[in-house]
MILONU-698946 format. One record per atom (N, C-alpha, C): residue number from 1; x, y, z; atom name. Coordinates in steps of 0.001 Angstrom, whole numbers, plus 500000, padded with zeros to 6 digits. Last residue first. Layout:
! MILONU-698946
NUM X Y Z CA
...
! end
This chain:
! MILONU-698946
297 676107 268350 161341 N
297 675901 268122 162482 CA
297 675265 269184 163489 C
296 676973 269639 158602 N
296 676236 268122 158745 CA
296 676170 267730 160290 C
295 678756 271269 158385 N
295 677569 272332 159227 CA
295 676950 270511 158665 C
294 681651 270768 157869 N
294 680554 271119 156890 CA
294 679191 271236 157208 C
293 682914 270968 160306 N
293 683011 271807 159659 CA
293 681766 271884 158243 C
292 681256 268047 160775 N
292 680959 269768 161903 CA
292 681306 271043 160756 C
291 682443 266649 159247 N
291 681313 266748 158769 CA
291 680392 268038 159530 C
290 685383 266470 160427 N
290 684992 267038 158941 CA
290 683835 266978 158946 C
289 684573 265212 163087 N
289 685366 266926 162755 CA
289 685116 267815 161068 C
288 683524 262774 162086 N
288 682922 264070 162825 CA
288 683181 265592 163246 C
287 686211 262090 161043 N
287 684572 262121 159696 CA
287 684203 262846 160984 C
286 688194 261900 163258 N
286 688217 263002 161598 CA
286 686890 262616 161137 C
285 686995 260055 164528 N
285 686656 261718 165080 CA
285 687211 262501 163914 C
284 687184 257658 163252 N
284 685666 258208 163556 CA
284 685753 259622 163639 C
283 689770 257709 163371 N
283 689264 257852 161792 CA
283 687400 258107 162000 C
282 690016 257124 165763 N
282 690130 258206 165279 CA
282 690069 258405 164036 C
281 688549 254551 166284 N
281 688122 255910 167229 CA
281 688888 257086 166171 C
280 688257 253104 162693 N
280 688820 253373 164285 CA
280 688423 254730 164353 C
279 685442 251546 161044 N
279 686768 252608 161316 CA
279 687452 253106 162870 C
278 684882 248087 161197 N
278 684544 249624 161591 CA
278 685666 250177 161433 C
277 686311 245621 159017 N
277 686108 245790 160207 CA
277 685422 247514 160406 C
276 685556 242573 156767 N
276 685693 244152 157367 CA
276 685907 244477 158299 C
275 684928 240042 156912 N
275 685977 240129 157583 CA
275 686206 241646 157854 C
274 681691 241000 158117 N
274 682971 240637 157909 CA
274 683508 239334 156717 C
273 680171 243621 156723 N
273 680316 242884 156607 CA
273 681335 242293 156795 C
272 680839 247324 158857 N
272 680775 246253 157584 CA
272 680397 244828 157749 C
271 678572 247902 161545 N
271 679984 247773 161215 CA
271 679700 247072 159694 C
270 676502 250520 161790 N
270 676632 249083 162185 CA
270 678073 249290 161680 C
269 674136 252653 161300 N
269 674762 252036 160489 CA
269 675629 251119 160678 C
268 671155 254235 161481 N
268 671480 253326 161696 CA
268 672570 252820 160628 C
267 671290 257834 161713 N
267 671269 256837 161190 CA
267 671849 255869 161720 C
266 672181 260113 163054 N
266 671156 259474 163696 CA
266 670743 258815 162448 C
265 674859 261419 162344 N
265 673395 262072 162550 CA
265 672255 261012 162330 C
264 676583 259574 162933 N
264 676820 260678 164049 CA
264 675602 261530 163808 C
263 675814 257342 161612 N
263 675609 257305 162940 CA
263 675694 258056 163424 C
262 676952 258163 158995 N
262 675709 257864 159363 CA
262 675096 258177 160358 C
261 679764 257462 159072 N
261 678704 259062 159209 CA
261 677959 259186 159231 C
260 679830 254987 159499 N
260 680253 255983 160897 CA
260 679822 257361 160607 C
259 679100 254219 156850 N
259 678220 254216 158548 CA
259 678789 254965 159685 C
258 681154 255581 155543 N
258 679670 255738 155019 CA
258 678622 255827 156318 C
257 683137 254191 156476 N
257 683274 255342 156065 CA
257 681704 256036 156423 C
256 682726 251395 155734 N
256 682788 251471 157086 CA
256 682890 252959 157224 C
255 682978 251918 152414 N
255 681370 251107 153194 CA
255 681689 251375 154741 C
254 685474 253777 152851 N
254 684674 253045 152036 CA
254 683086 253101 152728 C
253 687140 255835 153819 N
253 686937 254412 154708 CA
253 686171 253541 154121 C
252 687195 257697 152255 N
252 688494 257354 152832 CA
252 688684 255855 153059 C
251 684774 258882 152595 N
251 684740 257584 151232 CA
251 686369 257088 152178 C
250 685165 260104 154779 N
250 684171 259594 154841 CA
250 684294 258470 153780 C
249 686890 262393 154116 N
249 687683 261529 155084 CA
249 686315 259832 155249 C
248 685857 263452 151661 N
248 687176 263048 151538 CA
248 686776 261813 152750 C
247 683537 264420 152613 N
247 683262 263720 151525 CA
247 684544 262691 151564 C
246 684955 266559 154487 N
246 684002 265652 154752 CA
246 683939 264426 154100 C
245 686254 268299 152564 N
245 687284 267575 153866 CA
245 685980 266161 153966 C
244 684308 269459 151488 N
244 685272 268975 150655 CA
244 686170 268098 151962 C
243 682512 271237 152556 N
243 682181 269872 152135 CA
243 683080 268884 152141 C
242 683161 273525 151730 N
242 682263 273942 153196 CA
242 682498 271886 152992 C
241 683152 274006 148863 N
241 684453 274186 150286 CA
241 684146 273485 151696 C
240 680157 273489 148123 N
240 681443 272400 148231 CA
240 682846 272789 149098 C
239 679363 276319 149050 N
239 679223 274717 150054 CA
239 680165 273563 149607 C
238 680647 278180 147934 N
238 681072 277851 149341 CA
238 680479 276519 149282 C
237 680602 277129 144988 N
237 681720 276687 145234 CA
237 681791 277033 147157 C
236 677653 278000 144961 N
236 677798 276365 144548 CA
236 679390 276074 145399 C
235 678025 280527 145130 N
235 677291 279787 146247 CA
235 677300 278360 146383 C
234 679460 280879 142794 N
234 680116 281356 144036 CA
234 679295 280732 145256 C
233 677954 280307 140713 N
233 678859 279686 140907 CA
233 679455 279561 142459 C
232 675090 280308 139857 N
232 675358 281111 140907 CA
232 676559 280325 141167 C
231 673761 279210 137367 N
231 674597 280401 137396 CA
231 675315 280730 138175 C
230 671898 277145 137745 N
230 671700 278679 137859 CA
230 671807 280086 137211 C
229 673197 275147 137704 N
229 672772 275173 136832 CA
229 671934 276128 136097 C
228 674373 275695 140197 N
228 675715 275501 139391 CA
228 675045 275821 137450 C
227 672705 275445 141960 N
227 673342 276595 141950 CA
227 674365 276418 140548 C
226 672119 272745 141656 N
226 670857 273168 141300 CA
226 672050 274769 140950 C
225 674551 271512 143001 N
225 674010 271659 141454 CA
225 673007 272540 141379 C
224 674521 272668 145708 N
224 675195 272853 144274 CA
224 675128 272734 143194 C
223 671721 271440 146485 N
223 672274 272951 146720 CA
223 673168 273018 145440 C
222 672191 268607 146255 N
222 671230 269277 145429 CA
222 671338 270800 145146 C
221 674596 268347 147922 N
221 674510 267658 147102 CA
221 673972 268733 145888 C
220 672755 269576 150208 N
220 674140 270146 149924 CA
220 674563 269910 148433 C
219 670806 267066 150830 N
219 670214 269091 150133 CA
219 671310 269350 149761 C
218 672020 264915 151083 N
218 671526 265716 149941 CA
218 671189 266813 149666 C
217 674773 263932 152905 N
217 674255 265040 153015 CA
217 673347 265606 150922 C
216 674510 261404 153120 N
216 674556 262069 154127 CA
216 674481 263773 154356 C
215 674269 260201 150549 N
215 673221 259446 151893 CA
215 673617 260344 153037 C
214 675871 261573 149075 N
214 674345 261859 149010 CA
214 673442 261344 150294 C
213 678081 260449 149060 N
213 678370 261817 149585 CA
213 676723 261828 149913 C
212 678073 258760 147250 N
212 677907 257931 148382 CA
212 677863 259215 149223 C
211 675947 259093 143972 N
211 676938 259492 144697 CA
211 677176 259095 146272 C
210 674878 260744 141091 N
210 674619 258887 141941 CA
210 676238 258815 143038 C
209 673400 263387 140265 N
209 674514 262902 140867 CA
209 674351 261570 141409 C
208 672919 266286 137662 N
208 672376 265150 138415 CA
208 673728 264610 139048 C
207 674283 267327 135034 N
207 672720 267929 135878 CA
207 671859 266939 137147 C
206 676816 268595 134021 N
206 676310 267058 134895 CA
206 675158 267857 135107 C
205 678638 270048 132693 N
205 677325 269684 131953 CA
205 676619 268570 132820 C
204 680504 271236 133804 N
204 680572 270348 132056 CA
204 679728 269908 131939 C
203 679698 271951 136222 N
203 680184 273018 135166 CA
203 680485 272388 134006 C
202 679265 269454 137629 N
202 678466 270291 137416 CA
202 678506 271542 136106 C
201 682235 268751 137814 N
201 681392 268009 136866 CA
201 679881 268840 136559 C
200 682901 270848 139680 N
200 683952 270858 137995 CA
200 683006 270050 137522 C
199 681143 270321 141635 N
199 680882 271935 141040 CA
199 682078 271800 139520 C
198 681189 267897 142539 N
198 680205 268569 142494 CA
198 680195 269583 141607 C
197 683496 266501 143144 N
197 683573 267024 142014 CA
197 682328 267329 141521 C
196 683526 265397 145685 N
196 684637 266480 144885 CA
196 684546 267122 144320 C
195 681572 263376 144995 N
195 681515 264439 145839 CA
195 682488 265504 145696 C
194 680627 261670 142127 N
194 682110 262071 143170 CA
194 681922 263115 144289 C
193 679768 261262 139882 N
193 679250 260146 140132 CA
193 680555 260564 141752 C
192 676938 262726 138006 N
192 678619 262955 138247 CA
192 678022 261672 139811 C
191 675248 262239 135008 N
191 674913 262381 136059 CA
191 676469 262030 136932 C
190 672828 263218 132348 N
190 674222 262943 132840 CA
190 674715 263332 134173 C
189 669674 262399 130994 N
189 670452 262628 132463 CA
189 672083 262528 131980 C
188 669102 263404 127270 N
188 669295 262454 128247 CA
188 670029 262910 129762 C
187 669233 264504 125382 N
187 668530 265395 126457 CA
187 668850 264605 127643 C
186 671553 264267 123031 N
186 670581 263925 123228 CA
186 670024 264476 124685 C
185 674363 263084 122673 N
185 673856 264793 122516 CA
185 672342 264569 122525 C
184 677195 262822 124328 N
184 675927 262692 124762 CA
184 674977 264246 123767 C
183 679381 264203 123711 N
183 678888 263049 122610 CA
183 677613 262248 123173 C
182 679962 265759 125413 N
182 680098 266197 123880 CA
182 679774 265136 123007 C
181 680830 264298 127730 N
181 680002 265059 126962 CA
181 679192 265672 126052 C
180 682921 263070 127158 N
180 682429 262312 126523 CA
180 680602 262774 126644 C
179 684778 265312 127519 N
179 684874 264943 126040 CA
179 683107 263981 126061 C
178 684576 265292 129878 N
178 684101 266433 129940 CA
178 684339 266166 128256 C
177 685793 262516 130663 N
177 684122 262548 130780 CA
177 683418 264164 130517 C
176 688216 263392 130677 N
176 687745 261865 130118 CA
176 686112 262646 130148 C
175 688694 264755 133245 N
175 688960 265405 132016 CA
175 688790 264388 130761 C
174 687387 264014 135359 N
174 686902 265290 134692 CA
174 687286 264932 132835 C
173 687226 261043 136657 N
173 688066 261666 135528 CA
173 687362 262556 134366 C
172 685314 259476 137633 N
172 685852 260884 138569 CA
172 686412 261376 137505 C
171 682424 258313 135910 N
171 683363 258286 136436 CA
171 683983 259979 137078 C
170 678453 259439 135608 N
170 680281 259399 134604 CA
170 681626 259156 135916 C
169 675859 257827 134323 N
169 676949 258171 135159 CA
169 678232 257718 135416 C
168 673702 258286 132223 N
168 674742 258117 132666 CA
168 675352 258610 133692 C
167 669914 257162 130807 N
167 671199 258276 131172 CA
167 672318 257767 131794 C
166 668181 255290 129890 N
166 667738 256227 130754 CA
166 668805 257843 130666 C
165 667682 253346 127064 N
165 668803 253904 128159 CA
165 668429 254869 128474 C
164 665795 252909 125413 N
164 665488 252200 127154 CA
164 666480 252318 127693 C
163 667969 253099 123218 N
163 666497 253149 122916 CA
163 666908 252283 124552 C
162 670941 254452 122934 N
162 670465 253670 122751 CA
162 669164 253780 123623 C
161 672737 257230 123806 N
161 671486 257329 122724 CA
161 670830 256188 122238 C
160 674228 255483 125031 N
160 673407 256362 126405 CA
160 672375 256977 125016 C
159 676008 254441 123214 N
159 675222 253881 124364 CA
159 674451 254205 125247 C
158 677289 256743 121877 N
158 676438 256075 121318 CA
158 675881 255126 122128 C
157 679004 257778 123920 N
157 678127 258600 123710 CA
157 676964 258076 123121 C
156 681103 255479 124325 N
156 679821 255977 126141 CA
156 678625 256702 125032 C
155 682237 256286 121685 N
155 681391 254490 122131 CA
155 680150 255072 122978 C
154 683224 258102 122243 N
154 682173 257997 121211 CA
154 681440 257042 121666 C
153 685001 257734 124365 N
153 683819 258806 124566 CA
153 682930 258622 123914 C
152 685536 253771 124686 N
152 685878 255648 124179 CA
152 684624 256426 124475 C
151 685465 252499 127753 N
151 685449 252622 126502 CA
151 685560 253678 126144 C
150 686749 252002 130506 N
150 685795 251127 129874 CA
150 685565 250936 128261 C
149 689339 252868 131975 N
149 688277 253847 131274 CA
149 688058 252508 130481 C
148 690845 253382 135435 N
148 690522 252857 134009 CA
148 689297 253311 133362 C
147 691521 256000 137255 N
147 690361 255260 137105 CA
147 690635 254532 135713 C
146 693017 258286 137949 N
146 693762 257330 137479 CA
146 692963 255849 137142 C
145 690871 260591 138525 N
145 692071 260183 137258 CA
145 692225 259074 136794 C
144 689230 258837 141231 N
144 689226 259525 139906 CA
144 689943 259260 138459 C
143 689056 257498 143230 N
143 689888 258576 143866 CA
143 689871 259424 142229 C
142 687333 255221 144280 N
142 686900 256236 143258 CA
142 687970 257661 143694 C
141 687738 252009 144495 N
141 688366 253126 144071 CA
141 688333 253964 143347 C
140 685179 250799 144415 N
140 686047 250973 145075 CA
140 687223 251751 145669 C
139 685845 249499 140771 N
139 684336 249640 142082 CA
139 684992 249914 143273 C
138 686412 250308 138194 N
138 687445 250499 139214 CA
138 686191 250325 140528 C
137 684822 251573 136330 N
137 685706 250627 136379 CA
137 686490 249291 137171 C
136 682410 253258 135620 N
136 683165 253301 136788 CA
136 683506 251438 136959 C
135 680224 254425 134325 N
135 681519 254044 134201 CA
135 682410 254024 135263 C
134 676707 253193 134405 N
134 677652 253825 134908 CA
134 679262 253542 134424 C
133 673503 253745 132599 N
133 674712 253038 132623 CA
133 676099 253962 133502 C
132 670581 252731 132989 N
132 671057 254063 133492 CA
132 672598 253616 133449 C
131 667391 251700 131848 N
131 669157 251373 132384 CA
131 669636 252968 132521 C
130 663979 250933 132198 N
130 665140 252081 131677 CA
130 666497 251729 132459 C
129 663142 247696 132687 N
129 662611 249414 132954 CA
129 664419 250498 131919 C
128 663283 244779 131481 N
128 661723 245576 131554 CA
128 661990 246967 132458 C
127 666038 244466 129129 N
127 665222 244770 129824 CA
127 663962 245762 130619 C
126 665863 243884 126511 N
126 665783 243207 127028 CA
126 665247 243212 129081 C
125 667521 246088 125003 N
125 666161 245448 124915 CA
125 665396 244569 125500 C
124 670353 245750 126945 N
124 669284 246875 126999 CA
124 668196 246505 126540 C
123 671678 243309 125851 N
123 671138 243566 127178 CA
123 670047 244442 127263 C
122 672944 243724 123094 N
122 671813 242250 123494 CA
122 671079 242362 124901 C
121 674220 246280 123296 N
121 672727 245989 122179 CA
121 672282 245053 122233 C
120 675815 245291 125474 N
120 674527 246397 125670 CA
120 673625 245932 124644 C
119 677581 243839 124111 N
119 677187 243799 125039 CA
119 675652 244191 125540 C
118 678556 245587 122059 N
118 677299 244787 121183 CA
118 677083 243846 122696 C
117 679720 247452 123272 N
117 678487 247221 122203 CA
117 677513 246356 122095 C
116 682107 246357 124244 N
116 680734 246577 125357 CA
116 679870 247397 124730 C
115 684127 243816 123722 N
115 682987 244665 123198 CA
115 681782 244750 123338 C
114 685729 242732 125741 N
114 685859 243658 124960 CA
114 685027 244632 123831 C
113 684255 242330 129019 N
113 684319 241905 127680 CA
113 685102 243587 126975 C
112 685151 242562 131622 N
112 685339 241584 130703 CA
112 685064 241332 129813 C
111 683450 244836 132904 N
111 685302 244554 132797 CA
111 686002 243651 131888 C
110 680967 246376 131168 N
110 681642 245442 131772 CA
110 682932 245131 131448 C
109 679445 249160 132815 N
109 680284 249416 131746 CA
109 680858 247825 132256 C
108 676899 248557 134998 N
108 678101 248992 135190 CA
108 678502 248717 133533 C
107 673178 249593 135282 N
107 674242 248706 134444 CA
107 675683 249144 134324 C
106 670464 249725 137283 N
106 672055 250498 136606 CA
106 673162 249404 136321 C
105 667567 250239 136311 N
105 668267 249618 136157 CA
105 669878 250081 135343 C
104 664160 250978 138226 N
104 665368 251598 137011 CA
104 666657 250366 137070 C
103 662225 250563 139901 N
103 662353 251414 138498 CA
103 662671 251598 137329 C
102 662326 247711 142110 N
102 663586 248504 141199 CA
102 662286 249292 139771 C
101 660808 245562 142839 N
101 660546 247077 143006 CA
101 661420 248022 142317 C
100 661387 242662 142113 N
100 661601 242763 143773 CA
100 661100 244567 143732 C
99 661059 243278 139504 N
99 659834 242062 140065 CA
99 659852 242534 141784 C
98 663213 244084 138765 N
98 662340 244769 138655 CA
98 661077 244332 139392 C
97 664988 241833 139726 N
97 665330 243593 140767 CA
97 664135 243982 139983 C
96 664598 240121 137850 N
96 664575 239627 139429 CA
96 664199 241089 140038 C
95 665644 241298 135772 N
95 664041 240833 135506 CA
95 663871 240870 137286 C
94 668301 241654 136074 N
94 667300 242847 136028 CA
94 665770 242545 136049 C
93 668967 239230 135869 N
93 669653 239480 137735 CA
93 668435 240920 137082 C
92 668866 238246 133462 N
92 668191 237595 134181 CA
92 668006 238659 135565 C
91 670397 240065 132262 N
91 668839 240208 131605 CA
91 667974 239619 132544 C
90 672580 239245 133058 N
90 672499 240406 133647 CA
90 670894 240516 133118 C
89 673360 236679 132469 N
89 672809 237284 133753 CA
89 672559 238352 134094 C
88 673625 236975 129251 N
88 671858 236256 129784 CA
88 671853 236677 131516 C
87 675759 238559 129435 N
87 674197 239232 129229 CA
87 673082 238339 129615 C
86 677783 239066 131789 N
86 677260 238139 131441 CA
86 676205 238796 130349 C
85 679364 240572 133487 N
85 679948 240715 131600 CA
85 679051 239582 131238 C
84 677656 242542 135856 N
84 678045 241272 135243 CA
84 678477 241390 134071 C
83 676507 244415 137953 N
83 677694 244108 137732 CA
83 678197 242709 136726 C
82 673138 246170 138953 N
82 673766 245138 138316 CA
82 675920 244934 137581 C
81 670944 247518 140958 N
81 672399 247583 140851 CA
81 673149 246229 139983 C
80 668336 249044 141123 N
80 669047 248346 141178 CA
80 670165 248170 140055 C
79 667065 252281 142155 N
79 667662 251834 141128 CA
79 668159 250788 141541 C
78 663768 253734 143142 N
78 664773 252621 143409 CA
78 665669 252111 142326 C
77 661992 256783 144271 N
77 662164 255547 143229 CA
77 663533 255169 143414 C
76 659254 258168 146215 N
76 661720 258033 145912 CA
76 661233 256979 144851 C
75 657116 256533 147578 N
75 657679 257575 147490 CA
75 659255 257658 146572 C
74 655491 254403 148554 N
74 655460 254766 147506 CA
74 656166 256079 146733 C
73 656885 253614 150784 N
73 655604 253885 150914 CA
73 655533 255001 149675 C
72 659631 252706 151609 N
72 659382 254215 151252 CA
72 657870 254572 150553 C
71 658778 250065 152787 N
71 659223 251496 153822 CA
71 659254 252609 152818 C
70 658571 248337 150184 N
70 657809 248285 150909 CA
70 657744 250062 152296 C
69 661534 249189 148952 N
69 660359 249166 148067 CA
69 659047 249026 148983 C
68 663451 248049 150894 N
68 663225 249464 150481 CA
68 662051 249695 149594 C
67 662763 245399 150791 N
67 662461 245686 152531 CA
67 662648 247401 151690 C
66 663526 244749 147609 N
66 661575 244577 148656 CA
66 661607 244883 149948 C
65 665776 244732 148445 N
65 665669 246332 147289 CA
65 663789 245739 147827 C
64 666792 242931 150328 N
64 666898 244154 150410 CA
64 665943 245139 149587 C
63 665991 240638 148453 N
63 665188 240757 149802 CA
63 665448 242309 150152 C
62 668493 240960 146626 N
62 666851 241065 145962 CA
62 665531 241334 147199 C
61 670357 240383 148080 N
61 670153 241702 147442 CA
61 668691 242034 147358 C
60 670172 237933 149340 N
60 669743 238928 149623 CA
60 669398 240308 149425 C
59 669978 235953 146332 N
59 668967 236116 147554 CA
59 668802 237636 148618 C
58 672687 236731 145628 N
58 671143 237114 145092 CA
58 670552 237482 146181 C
57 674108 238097 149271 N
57 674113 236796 148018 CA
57 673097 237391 147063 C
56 677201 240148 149775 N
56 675682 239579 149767 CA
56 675598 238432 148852 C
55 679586 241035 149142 N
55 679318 240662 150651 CA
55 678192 239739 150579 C
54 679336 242587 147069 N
54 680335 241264 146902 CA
54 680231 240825 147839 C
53 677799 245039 148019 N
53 677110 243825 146916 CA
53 678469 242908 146525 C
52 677854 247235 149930 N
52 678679 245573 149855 CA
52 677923 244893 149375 C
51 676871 249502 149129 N
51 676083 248541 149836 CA
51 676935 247554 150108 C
50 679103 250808 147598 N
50 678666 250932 149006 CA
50 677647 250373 149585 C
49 678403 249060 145571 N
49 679537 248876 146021 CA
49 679546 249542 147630 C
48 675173 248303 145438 N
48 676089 248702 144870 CA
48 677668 248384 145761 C
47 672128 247128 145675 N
47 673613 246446 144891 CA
47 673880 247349 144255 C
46 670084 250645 144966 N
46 671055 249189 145678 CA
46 671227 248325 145056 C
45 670155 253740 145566 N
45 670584 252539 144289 CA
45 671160 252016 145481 C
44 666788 255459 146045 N
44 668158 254724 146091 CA
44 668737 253818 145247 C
43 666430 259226 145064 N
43 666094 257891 145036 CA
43 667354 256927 145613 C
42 666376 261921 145849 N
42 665196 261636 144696 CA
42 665049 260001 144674 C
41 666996 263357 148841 N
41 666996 262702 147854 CA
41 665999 262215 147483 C
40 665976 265675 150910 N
40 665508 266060 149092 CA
40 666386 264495 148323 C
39 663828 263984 153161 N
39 665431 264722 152697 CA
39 665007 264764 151050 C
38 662490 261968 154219 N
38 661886 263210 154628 CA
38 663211 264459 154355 C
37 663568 259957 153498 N
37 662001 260121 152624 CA
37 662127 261624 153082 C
36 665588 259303 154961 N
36 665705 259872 153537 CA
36 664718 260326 152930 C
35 663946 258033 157210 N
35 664523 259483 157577 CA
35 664850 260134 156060 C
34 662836 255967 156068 N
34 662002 256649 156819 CA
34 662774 258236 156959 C
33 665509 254590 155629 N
33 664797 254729 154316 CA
33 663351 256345 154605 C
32 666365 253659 157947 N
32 666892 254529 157600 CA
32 666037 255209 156194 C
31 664238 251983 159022 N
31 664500 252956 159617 CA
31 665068 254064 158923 C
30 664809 249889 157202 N
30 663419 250509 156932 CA
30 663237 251434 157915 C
29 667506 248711 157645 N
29 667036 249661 156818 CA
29 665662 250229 156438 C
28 666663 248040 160399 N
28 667451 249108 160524 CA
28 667136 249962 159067 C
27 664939 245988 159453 N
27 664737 246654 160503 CA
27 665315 248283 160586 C
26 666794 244381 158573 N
26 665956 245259 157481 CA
26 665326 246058 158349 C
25 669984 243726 158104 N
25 669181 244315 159359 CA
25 668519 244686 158798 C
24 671707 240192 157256 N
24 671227 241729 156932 CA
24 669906 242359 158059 C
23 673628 239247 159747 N
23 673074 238965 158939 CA
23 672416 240261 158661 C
22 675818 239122 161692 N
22 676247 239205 160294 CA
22 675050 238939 159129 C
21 674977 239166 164300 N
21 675024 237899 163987 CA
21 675716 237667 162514 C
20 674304 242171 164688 N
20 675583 241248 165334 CA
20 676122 240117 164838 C
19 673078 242728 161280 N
19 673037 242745 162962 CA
19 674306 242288 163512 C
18 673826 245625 158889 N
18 674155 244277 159485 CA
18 673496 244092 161029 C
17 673073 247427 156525 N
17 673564 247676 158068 CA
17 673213 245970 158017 C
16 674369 248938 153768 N
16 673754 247770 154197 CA
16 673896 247238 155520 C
15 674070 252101 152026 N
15 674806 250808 152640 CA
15 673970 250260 153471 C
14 672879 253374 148883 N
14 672864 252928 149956 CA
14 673213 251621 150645 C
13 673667 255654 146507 N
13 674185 253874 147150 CA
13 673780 253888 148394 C
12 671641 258211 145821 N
12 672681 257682 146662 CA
12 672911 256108 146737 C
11 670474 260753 143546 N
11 670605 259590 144543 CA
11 671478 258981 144845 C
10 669094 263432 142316 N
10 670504 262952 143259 CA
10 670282 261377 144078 C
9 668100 265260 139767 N
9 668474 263654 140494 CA
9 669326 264112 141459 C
8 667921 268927 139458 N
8 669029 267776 139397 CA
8 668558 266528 140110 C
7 665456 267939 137051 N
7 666855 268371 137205 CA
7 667410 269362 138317 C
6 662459 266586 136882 N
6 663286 267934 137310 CA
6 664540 267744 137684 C
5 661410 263797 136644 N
5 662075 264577 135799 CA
5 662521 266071 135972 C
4 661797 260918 138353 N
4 661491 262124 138952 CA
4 661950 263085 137170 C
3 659713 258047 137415 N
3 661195 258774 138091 CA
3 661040 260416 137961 C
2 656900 257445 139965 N
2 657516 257454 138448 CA
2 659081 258331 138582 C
1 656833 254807 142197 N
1 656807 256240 141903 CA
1 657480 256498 140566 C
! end
């Protein structure tokens, strides 16, 4: 499916249900893929961090993003998920995800090199669909602020105006990424990457969202922005109120976060990959208390 160009995107990381045995459930995810088709998200990104892409091997990533590329029956478009300071692996690991159905191609900002220029200017030509680069440092810990920062604003700004870069998505740290704004000046997606921060990243200019908040609730997601890009502030800021506990107690728990909210509206979502373990009975009944209050049940 071609990528969607009406503003706002919203797509989601999607997590990776397991059977008993610890092996991947495609079963389950070509269940869950069936229920998103019929929700305003625009697409999925897998190998990501809420998938447990340090859990998986190649092999399975790549089997995953062909069990989602086959069930959404030509519908949503698919971002795969790349993490490497390598460039020949990362030129390699994007050829693989475009071949397995991937669209698009999201390229993390890399931890290890110091110059994530001339990084990119050997990666991006290189590969066969549009990159979509994310900042986000820190895989894991998206509590925001205190997020390391990859590179300067100028730098992010001149990498997202590079030729087969799609657009961005910006870390939690409003106040980092409401500069590096201002240096996206081109038409390109900018896209908030926090449930929190629906309506402050919305109001600096986000017109889109790659977000773990999304696999459970997108219209809400889409509701605010779309309201935010309106005008209608006050309708944007009830539903994020209406939200804000939810989003919280749900990432709280990470990847085991994600499935227990899953499950309370009839998604298949299992326990993590071990050694992980599920969230306890009562870290279950805060995400179902917070997700009641946000009318997700």
């Amino acid at each position: 499916m071609p990528i969607p160009e009406n503003n706002p995107i919203i797509v989601a990381p999607s997590p990776t249900p397991f059977k008993s045995d610890d092996s991947v459930d495609h079963e389950a995810i070509t269940r869950n893929v069936h229920k998103w088709l019929k929700t305003s998200l625009s697409g999925f990104v897998l190998n990501s961090e809420n998938g447990e892409e340090q859990f998986l091997s190649e092999i399975e990533r790549l089997e995953i993003v062909k069990t989602v590329n086959a069930a959404r029956k030509g519908q949503k478009f698919i971002i795969g998920g790349i993490d490497s300071p390598s460039v020949s692996e990362s030129i390699r690991m994007a050829q693989n995800l475009v071949e397995a159905g991937a669209e698009m191609i999201r390229i993390r900002i890399p931890r290890l090199v110091n110059n994530v220029t001339s990084y990119f200017e050997e990666v991006v030509p290189k590969i066969p669909a549009p990159v979509v680069v994310i900042h986000q440092m820190a895989p894991g810990q998206f509590a925001g602020g205190d997020a390391p920062i990859g590179a300067s604003a100028e730098v992010i700004g001149d990498l997202i105006d590079m030729d087969n870069v799609y657009g961005y998505i910006a870390s939690g740290n409003v106040r980092f990424e409401a500069r590096v704004r201002t240096f996206v000046t081109t038409e390109k997606p900018f896209w908030l990457g926090n449930g929190l921060l629906l309506v402050a990243m919305s109001s600096i200019g986000a017109n889109g969202a790659c977000l773990m908040f999304g696999n459970v609730a997108p219209d809400q997601c889409h509701k605010i922005i779309s309201s935010v890009i309106n005008g209608d502030i006050k309708t944007a800021q009830a539903i994020q109120n209406q939200c804000i506990e939810a989003d919280y107690q749900i990432l709280d728990h990470g990847a085991a976060g994600i499935k227990a909210a899953l499950e309370l509206i009839g998604y298949d979502g299992g326990s993590p990959r071990k050694p992980n373990k599920p969230v306890s009975t009562e870290a279950r009944e805060r995400i179902r208390q917070a997700m009641q209050r946000a009318k997700l049940l």
